[in-house]
Each structure stands twice: as structure tokens, then as C-alpha cells.
N, C-alpha and C positions, 0 to 999 in steps of 0.2 A: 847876282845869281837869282834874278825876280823869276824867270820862266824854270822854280823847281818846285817841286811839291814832295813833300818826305812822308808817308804812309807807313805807320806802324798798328801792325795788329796785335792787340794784348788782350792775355785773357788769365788773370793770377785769381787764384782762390782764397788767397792771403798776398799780405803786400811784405811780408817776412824781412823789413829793414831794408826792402827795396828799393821802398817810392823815395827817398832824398837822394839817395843818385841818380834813379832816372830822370828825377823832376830838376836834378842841375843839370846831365848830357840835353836836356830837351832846351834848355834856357840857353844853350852853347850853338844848337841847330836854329834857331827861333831866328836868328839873324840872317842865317842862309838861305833857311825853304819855308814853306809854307806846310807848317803840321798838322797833319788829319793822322787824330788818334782812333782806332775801333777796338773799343776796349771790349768784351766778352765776361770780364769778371761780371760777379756776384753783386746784387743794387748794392749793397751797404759798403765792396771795395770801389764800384764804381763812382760811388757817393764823394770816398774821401781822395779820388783820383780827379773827380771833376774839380773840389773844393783846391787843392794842390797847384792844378793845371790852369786855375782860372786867367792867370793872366800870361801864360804861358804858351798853347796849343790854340790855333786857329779853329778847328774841328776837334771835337772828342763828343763820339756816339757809338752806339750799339751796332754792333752788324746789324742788316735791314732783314727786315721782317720777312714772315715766308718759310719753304723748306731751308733745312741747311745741310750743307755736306757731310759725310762723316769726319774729315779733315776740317774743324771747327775754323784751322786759321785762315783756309782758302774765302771762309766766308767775310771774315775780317778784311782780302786781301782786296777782295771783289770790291766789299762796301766800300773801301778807302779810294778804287780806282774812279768811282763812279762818285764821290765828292769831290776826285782832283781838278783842279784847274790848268794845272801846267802841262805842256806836253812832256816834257821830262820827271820821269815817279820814282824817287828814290823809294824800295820796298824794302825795310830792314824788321828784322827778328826785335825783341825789345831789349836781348844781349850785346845786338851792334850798337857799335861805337866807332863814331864816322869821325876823323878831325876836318877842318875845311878841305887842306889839301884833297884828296881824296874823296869830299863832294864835288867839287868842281870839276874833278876831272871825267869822273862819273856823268855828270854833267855832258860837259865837253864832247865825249865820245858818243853819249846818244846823238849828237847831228850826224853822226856817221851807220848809226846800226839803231836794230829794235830794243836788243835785250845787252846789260852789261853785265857780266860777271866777273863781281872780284873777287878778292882773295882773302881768307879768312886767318886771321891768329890771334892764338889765343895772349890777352894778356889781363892779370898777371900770369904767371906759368908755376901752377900748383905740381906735383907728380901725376894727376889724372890729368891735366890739361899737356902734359907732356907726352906723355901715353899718348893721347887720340889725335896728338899734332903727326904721329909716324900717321896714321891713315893720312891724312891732310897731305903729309912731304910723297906719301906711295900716290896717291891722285894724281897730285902734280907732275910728278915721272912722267906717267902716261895724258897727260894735256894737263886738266885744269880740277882742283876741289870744287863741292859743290856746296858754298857759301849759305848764310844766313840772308843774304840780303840780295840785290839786285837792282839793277837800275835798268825801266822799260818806259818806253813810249806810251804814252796815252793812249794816243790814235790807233795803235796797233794791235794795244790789248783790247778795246773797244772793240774792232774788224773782227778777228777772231772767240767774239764772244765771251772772254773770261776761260777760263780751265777748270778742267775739271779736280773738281776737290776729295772724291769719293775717294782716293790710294792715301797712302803714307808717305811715296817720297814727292811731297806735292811742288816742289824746287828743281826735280828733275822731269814732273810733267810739266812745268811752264816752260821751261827750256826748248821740250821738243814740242808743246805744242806753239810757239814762238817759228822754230822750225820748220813744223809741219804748216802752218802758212804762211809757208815762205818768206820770212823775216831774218836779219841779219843777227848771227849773238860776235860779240866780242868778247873775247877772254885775257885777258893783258896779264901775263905772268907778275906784272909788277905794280899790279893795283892791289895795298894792302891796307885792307881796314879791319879792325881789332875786334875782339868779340871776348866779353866775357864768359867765365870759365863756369860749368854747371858744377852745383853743389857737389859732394863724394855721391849722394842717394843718387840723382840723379844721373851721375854720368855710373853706377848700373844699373840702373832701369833700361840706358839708350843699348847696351850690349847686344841685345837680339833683335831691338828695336833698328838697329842702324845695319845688322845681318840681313833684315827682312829686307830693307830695303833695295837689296841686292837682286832679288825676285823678280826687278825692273830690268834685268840686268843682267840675262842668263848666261852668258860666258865668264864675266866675273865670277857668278855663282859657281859655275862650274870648276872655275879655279879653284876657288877658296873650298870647294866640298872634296877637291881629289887632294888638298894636303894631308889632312889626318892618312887615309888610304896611304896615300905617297911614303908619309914616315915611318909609319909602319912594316910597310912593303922591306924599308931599306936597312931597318932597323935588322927585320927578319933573316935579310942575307947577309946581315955581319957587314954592311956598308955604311957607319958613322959615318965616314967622310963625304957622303953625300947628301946628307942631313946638313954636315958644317957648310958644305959647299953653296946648297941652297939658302941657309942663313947669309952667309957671305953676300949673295948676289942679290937679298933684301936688303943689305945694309946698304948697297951700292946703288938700287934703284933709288932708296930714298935719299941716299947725299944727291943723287941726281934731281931730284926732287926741291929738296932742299938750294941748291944753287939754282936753280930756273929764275930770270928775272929778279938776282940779287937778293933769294930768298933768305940767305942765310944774315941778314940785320935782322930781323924777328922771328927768324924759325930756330932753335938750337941743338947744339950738335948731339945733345943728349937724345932726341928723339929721333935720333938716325939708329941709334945703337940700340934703342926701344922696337926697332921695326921687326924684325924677328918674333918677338913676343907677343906682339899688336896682333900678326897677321897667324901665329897662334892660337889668339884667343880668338879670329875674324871664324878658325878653321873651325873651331868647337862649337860658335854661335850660328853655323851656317847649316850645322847640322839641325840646332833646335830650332832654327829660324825656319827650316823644310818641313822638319816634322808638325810645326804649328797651322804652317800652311795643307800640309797633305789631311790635317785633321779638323782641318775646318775653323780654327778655334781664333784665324788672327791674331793682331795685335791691339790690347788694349789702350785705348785712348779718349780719354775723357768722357767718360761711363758708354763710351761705344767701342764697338768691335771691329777694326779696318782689313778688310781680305787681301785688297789689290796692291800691292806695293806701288804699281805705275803702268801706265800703257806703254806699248813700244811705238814708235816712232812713225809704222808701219799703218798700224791700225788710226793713230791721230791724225796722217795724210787723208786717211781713208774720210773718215770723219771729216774733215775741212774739207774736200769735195763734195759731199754730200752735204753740206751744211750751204756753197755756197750754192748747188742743182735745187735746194730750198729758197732761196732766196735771201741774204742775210739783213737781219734789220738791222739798225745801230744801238748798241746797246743804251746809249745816251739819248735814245726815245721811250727807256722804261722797260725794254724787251729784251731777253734775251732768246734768240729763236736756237732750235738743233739742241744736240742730246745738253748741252747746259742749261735749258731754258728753265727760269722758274725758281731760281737760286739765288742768294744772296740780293733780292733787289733790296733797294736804299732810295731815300728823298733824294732831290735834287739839290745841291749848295744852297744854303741861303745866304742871304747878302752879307750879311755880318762878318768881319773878321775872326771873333770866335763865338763859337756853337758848342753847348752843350747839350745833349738829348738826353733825358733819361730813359734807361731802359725800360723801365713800366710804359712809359708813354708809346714810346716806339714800336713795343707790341704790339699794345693795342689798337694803334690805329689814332690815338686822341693828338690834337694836334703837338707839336713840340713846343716845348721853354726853353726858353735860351738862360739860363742860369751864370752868364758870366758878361763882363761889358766888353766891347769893341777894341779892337787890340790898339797899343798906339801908335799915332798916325810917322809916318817914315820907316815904317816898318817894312823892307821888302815882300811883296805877295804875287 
């Protein structure tokens, strides 16, 4: 598998008992692809992530200098595309957890399409990762979840300029901006790669956070905003049974969900019976997730404030027309031309097998050190 390259964008404030599993999952990929880390932490996490990774990641640098998004990972995702070498870019979250099977195949299916989306579960399966597998199996229903991770063409992300990073659901703008010039996405119900489960804090912080996201998305939102009204309404005229009725017909979207493409070996039946509740709590967050938006206030993320959940599909044709009546340069010339321009640039690969940048340096401008030696030789790259 020499024509992959695996691009993880990381940015932790603390390494919170993290780094010895990541630093084994990465020693387990090392065989497969070719790793380019952009790590966004803090010098001093960067520090003991480079010391860690030294003989481990091909690449490990700072996003590239210059403005950056508000969507700090889109800048990670950028710098990683523009150090890859392969045409094949595994882009995973730093929660994914790939086994080979399902690199390869990931793989595989890019000779046929631009963009690959798999399919996400959680494991292990705490009660909060059970919980947010009902949204995951209610996705699926209706086509496909929208994963941590991704597998895209080089070439293609290159053509299209990169994406825009300014929204929150920045996985559902690459999709349509993948889309929107005219690129193939594959969705294989039965491509499953695993994803660690966020801490208790964490998965509610994502509650309104993942409502917002929905703002990309206004029919769904519309859904989930007329439930409360809905149950209310029915409650009013003395109609429990169509309160049960419409639980019922959750539970049955998501076992529908749940079997798509042999789901049910890692999705369990527990969060079929969860989905009622889930799309309860979707209806409560949908509310505060509007009124956040109607008041200006966004969503906070990483001491910035994000308005846009995501553009519609409509508007990023638009844009890729207009980008191409400019002229498009190739981003792999240092430019990025049209409304992305001027974002996340990045050095060029240098020769070496592995690279370390420090952050300090990379700001500034002074040339890089390579702080780690040459990975060794029979190494796939």
C-alpha cells in the first residue's frame, strides 16, 4: 500500500494519558501509509509529541503559517494535503482507529471515486457512546453517517482549492465542496472503521454543538424543531398514542439503520432502543442551537466563535464556477486562488523520511530542523 498517505490533524492542550495509545495506533499505520502529523498543540505538547513520534511519523509539523480558519482543523487538514505525496489521503480525526482491512480498501475505492466515506463506531461502547450511536444508526437510515475521517484524492483536493474552513460542520463542507466540482463521493454502508468514544465532558459540550450543525441542513432542522411543537400538540388533544407511535417508528428507522450493510456486528441493539431519546434530546438542542444562531453568539471553539454551520451545495457550485471564470492555479504552486485563498499555506515536503518542525520556527519564518533521523529503509512510502 506504498501510493497512501494518512494525514491526521491534532491539536490537544494536554496529552491527558493519550499519547501512549496514539503513539502505539500510529506504529500499527507506519507500515501501511505514509504519516503526516499537523499537530496544532501548544510548543511544550508539541515538544513531547515530536520526542514520542520521533521514529514513528514521516511528517509531524505545525499547520502552515499565515491566516487561519475559524475551524482550526480545516487548517491542519489543508497543511497535511499539501505535504502528501500520494494520490490516495487517508484524513482521519486523532479518535480513528483504522485496522488494515479497511485501509486498503479505503485505498482501493479511491481508483474509482474522489472522496470516501466510511462508516464510523464507536468502540469501546460506554452509555454516552451508545447514546450517540442512535444518531450514527438514524443517519444511516436515510444514506450514510458523517464520519471522522475520509479518504480523498490528492489531485482533486489540490483542483478545487482546499475548503473552506470558516463553518463548524467542516466534513460536511468537504463532501459538497468535493461535489460541487464535480467529484465522485462513495459511501459503502459496509466500510467500518472504529472511533474512539469522547470523554463524559465532552460528549456534552458536543449536544448543541452537533444541533448546530444541523443549520447546514435546513430540512433536517426543520424536523427536529417541529418535534417538541409536535408533542405537545398531541399530548394537548389527549393523543398519547401518537406520541408511542411516533417513538415506535424511531425505533424502526434505526434498526433500519442498524442492518444497512451488516451493521448490526458493531452497532448494538441497545442503541436502536436509545433512538427515541437521542432524537429528544436532538429536539431540545435544536432549539438552543437556533436561538444561538438568531443571537449572534455561535458556537464556541477553541477561544473562537463559529456562525456558519456550513454552505449549501448550491452556493459551493456557485463558487467553483466562479473560481474556475478566475482562472484556477494549482495549489501545489504555493497558491491558493478564489474565496480560499491565503489559508493554511505550508512548506513544500522535504526529502527526508521524517520531519519535524517546530512550531516557533514555522511561524516565524526561520528556516526548519529536522529534529528526528530518517525513517528506516524498507519502510513503505
Amino acid at each position: 500500500m506504498s501510493d497512501l498517505d494518512y494525514v491526521l490533524p491534532l491539536r490537544w492542550a494536554d496529552d491527558g494519558g493519550r499519547l501512549g495509545e496514539l503513539t502505539a495506533y500510529l506504529r500499527q499505520i507506519a507500515p501501511l501509509a505514509r504519516v503526516v502529523v499537523v499537530d496544532g498543540s501548544p510548543p511544550e505538547v508539541f515538544a513531547r509529541h515530536a520526542e514520542a513520534w520521533r521514529d514513528v511519523v514521516d511528517v509531524h509539523v505545525p499547520p502552515g503559517p499565515g491566516p487561519k480558519f475559524l475551524n482550526g482543523k480545516v487548517d491542519g487538514i489543508v497543511t497535511g494535503l499539501r505535504l502528501a505525496r500520494a494520490e490516495h489521503v487517508v484524513i482521519a480525526d486523532d479518535d480513528v482507529r483504522y485496522d488494515a482491512h479497511a485501509l486498503a480498501r479505503v485505498a482501493a475505492l479511491l481508483d474509482e471515486a474522489d472522496l470516501v466515506r466510511p462508516q464510523n463506531h464507536f468502540r469501546p461502547m460506554p452509555w454516552h457512546a451508545r447514546w450517540d450511536t442512535a444518531r450514527t444508526l438514524l443517519n444511516r437510515a436515510f444514506g450514510a453517517d458523517h464520519p471522522g475521517t475520509f479518504g480523498v484524492r490528492r489531485s482533486t483536493f489540490q483542483a478545487m482549492g482546499g475548503y473552506d474552513g470558516d463553518v463548524l460542520f467542516e466534513n460536511l463542507e468537504l463532501i459538497r465542496t468535493v461535489r460541487a466540482h464535480g467529484g465522485r463521493e462513495l459511501r459503502p454502508p459496509d466500510l467500518f472503521v472504529a472511533r474512539l468514544p469522547p470523554g463524559v465532558d465532552r460528549f456534552r459540550a458536543q449536544r448543541v454543538w452537533q444541533a448546530y450543525d444541523d443549520l447546514a441542513q435546513p430540512v433536517r432542522m426543520a424536523v427536529f424543531l417541529a418535534v417538541l411543537p409536535a408533542i405537545g400538540l398531541a399530548l394537548a388533544r389527549g393523543r398519547p398514542g401518537a406520541v408511542a407511535a411516533g417513538a415506535v417508528l424511531v425505533v424502526l428507522l434505526a434498526e433500519a439503520g442498524r442492518r444497512r450493510g451488516g451493521g448490526r456486528r458493531v452497532y448494538p441493539f441497545t442503541s436502536v432502543l436509545l433512538a427515541p431519546g437521542w432524537v429528544l434530546e436532538r429536539a431540545v438542542c435544536s432549539w438552543l442551537a437556533l436561538a444561538a444562531r438568531l443571537t449572534g453568539r455561535g458556537i464556541p471553539y477553541w477561544g473562537r466563535r463559529i456562525h456558519v454551520a456550513g454552505h449549501s451545495l448550491r452556493h459551493l457550485r456557485r463558487r467553483a464556477a466562479a473560481r474556475s471564470q478566475m482562472g484556477a492555479v494549482s495549489p501545489a504552486a504555493g497558491s491558493r486562488p478564489g474565496p480560499l485563498r491565503g489559508r493554511g499555506e505550508s512548506a513544500a515536503p522535504c526529502a527526508s523520511r521524517h520531519r519535524t518542525v517546530s512550531p516557533t520556527n514555522d511561524r516565524t519564518g526561520t528556516a526548519p530542523r529536522s529534529s528526528g533521523q530518517d525513517r528506516s529503509a524498507g519502510r513503505p512510502g
